[in-house]
Every structure is written in structure tokens, then in C-alpha cells.
C-alpha positions as CSV (number, residue, x, y, z in Angstrom):
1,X,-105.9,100.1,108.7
2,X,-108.4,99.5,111.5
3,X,-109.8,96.0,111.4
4,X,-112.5,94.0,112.7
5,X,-111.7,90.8,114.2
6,X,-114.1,88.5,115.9
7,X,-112.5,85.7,118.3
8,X,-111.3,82.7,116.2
9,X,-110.3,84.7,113.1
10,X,-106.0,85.2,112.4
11,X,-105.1,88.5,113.5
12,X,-102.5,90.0,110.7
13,X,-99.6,89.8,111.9
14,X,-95.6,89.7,110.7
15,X,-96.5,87.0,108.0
16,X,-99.4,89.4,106.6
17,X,-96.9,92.7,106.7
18,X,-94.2,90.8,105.1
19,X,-96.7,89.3,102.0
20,X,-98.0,92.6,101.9
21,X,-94.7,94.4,101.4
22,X,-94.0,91.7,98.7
23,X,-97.5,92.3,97.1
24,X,-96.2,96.0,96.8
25,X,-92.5,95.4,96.1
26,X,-94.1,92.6,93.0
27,X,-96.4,96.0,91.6
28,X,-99.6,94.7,90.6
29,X,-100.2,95.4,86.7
30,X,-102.8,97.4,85.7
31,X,-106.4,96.1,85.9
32,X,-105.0,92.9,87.8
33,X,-107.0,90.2,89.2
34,X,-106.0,88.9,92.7
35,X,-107.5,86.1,94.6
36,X,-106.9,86.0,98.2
37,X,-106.7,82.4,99.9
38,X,-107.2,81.5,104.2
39,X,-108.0,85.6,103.7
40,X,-109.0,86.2,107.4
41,X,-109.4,89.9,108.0
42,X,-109.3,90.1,104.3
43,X,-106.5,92.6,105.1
44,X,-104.2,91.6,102.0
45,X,-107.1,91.6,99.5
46,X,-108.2,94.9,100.6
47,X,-104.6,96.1,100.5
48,X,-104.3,94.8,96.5
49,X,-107.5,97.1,95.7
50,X,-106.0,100.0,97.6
51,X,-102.7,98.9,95.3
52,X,-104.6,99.1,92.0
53,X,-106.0,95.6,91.7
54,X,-109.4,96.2,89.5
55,X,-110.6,92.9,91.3
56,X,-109.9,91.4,94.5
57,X,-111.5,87.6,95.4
58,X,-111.1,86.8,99.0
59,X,-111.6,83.1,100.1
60,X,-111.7,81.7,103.9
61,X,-113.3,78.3,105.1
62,X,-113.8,80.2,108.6
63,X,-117.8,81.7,108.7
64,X,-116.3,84.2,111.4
65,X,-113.6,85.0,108.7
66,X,-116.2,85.5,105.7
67,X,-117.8,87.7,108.1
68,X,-115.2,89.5,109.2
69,X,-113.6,89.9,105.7
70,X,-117.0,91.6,104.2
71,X,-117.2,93.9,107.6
72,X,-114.1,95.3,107.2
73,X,-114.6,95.8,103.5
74,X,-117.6,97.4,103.8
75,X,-115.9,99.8,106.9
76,X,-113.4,100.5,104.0
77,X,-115.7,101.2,101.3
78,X,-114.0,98.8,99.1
79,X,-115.4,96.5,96.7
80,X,-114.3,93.1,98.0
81,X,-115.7,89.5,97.0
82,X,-115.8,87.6,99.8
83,X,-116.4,83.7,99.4
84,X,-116.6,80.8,102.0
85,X,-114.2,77.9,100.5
86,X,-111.0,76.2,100.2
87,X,-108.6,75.5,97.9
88,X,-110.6,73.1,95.5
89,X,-113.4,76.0,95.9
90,X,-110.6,78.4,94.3
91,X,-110.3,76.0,91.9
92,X,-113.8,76.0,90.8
93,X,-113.8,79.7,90.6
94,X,-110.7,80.2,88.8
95,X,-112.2,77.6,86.1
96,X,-115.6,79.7,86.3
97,X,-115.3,82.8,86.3
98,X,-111.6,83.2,85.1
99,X,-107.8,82.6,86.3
100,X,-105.8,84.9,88.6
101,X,-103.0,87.6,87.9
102,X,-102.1,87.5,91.2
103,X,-102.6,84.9,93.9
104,X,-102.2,85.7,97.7
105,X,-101.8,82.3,100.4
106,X,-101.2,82.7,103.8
107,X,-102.4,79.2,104.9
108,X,-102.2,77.2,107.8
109,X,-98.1,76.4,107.6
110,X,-97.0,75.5,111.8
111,X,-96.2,72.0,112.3
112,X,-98.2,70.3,114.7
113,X,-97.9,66.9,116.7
114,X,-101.3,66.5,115.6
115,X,-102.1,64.3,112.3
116,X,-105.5,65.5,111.5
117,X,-105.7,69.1,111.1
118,X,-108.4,70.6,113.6
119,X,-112.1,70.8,112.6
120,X,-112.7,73.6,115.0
121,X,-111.4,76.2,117.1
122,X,-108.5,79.2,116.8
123,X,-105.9,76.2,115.9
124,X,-107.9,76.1,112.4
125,X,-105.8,79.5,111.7
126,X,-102.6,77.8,112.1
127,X,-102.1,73.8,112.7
128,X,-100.6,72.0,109.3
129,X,-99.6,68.3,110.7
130,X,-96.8,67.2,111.8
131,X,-94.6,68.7,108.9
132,X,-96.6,71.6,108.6
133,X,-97.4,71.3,104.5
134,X,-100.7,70.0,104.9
135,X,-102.0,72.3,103.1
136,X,-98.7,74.0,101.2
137,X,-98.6,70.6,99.4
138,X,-102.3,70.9,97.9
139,X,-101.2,74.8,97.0
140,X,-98.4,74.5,95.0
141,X,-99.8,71.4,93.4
142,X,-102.8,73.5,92.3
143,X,-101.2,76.5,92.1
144,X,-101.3,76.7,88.0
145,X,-105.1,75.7,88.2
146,X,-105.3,79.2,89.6
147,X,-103.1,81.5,87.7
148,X,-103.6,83.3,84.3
149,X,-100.2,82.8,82.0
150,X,-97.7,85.4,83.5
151,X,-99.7,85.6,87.0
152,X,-97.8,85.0,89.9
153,X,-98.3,83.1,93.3
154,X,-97.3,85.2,96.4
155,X,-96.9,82.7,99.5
156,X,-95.6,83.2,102.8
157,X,-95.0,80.2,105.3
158,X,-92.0,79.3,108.1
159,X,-88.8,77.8,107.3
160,X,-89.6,75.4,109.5
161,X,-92.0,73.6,107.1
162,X,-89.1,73.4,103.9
163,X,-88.7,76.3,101.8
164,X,-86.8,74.3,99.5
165,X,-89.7,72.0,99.2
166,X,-92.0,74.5,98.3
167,X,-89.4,75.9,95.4
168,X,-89.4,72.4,94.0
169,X,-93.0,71.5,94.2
170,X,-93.6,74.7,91.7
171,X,-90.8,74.3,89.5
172,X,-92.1,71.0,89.2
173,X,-95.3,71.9,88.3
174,X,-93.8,74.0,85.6
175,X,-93.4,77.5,87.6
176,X,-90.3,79.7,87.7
177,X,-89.7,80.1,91.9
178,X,-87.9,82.4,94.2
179,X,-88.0,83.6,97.6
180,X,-88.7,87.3,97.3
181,X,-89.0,88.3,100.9
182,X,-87.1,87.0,104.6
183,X,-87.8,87.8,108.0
184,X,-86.0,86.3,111.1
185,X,-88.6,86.5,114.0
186,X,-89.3,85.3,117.9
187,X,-91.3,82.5,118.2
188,X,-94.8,83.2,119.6
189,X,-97.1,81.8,121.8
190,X,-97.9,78.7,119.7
191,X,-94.3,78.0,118.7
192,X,-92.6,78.4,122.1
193,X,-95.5,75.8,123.4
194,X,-94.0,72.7,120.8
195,X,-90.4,73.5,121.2
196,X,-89.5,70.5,122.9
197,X,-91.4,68.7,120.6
198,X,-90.1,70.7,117.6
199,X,-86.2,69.9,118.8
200,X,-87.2,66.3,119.4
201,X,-88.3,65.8,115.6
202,X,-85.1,68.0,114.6
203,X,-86.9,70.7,113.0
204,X,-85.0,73.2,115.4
205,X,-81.8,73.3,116.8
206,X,-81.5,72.8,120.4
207,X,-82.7,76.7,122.0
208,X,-83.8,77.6,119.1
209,X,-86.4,80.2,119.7
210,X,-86.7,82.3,116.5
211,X,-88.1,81.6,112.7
212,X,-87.6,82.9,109.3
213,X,-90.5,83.7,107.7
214,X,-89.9,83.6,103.6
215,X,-92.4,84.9,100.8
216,X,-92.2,82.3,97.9
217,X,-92.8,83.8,94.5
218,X,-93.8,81.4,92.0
219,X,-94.2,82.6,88.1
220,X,-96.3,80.6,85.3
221,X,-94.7,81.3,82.0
């Protein structure tokens, strides 16, 4: 799928393919509503429409992402809704306008030796604090808020930030959970930059230099 990127928005890469395969391998029911959160291109919302999704909600906090996101939508001839916000906006629209069968997340998940997430600039697209679940924590807490009864959350983050956190934090807040999808990958440029630091706060092994990648599923009876 050719896409339009400008500078400063996430280019899809081996997270996006792998939630997209786990869209696909979840098969969207008929007529579903999806909600696509961090959407950048707005490649995996436009990817539930061509799957049979009869709605498709794509949310970014990014201006250059909202941009880009209607752009390519409108390249594709598809009929995408594309929204500036964040999470609590999602909530808002979910209590509006209707929950979600499907939600799609593939937020900001590397850890950083930064505190404050940044206000600007490409790190936006990736930096999560120091643990990396600055904003997986507000997801899965809010995750229900967004979800019809029987819709499903499809998120994809690192191991490194605690995939057995994210399991509990749902099941907690009364989902079913599961990892549906694993890839083991090399670390890029960002990752291979804090590996010193990353080894120092023990969230690697010493030389570690890949990553597994994992899809959570998480189910609202």
C-alpha cells in the first residue's frame, strides 16, 4: 500500500505488519466498528476497511499524522474518520457516538531515560518513560471505556515494557487476555542508542541486541 508520510509521522513498520496480521488472523465480524489509536499513516485503519470493517475511526495527537492519515485515505478512496486526540478523546467518542468492536493501539511503548514524555519532535512516535508504559498503563485501564461487549483490544508493544503487566492490567479490569502474535526482531536505531542504559536498568541482558514484539488480545465479555 503506497503511503504518504510527512517528516515526524511513524513510518509502519514490523509492529504495524505484525498488528495487522493479527487484525486479519482475529477476522473482523460483519459490519464491525474499529477505532484506530497513535494511527499515524492510518495504515491499520485503512487496512480494517479493506478487511470488511463498515467503520473505521482513526485517532492521532500528531497534526502531521491527522494529515497524513486523511491524505492517504483519500489516495485510497476509502472512507476513513480521522480525528486529532488522545486517549481520553477516544473516550469521549466512544461514550458519544458509540463503543468499539474492535480497537487498534500501537502507542508510544520504548523505554526512555527521559521522565516526561516529549512535547515535540519524531521522539513523540516512540518515547514512554523510563519503563516504557506511560501510556500502555492509561490503555488498558481504559480499555473497557472503549469496547462494545464482545469487542476486542488488539495491542502491540515490546517485551521490554512487561507483557505480563499488560495481561494483568486487563484481566484486572475484567478482560479475558492473551498474546496472539510474537516476533523476535533487531533492535533499531533508537534501541541500539539506550543499550547501555537499557542493560544498566536490567531491562536487557548484557549484548542483548534483539526484541520481541507481542500483539496482546484483550476480550470484554
Amino acid at each position: 500500500m503506497f503511503l504518504l508520510r510527512p517528516p515526524g509521522v511513524y513510518a509502519p513498520q514490523d509492529d504495524t505488519w505484525l498488528l495487522r496480521q493479527a487484525l486479519r488472523d482475529a477476522a473482523l465480524a460483519p459490519r464491525a466498528r474499529v477505532l484506530d489509536l497513535c494511527t499515524g499513516t492510518g495504515v491499520l485503519a485503512m487496512s480494517a476497511l479493506r478487511m470488511g470493517a463498515a467503520e473505521a475511526v482513526a485517532l492521532d495527537a500528531s497534526p502531521r499524522a491527522v494529515l497524513a492519515a486523511r491524505c492517504n485515505a483519500r489516495l485510497h478512496r476509502l472512507p476513513l474518520r480521522v480525528r486529532r486526540g488522545d486517549l481520553a478523546d477516544a473516550v469521549t467518542e466512544a461514550a458519544r457516538g458509540g463503543r468499539f468492536d474492535v480497537v487498534l493501539a500501537n502507542p508510544p511503548y520504548v523505554p526512555s531515560p527521559d521522565a516526561e514524555p516529549p512535547r515535540r519532535g519524531p521522539a513523540l512516535c516512540w518515547d514512554a518513560g523510563p519503563d516504557g508504559r506511560t501510556v500502555l498503563d492509561r490503555l488498558c485501564g481504559s480499555a473497557p471505556e472503549l469496547l462494545v461487549r464482545g469487542g476486542a483490544l488488539l495491542l502491540v508493544h515490546s517485551e521490554l515494557c512487561g507483557t505480563e503487566t499488560t495481561l494483568a492490567m486487563l484481566r484486572e479490569r475484567g478482560m479475558k487476555s492473551s498474546v496472539v502474535a510474537r516476533a523476535v526482531i533487531p533492535f533499531g536505531p533508537v534501541l541500539r542508542g539506550r543499550a547501555a542504559w537499557l542493560e544498566e536498568r536490567g531491562l536487557i541482558a548484557p549484548g542483548q541486541r534483539t526484541e520481541e514484539l507481542v500483539v496482546v488480545r484483550g476480550d470484554l465479555p
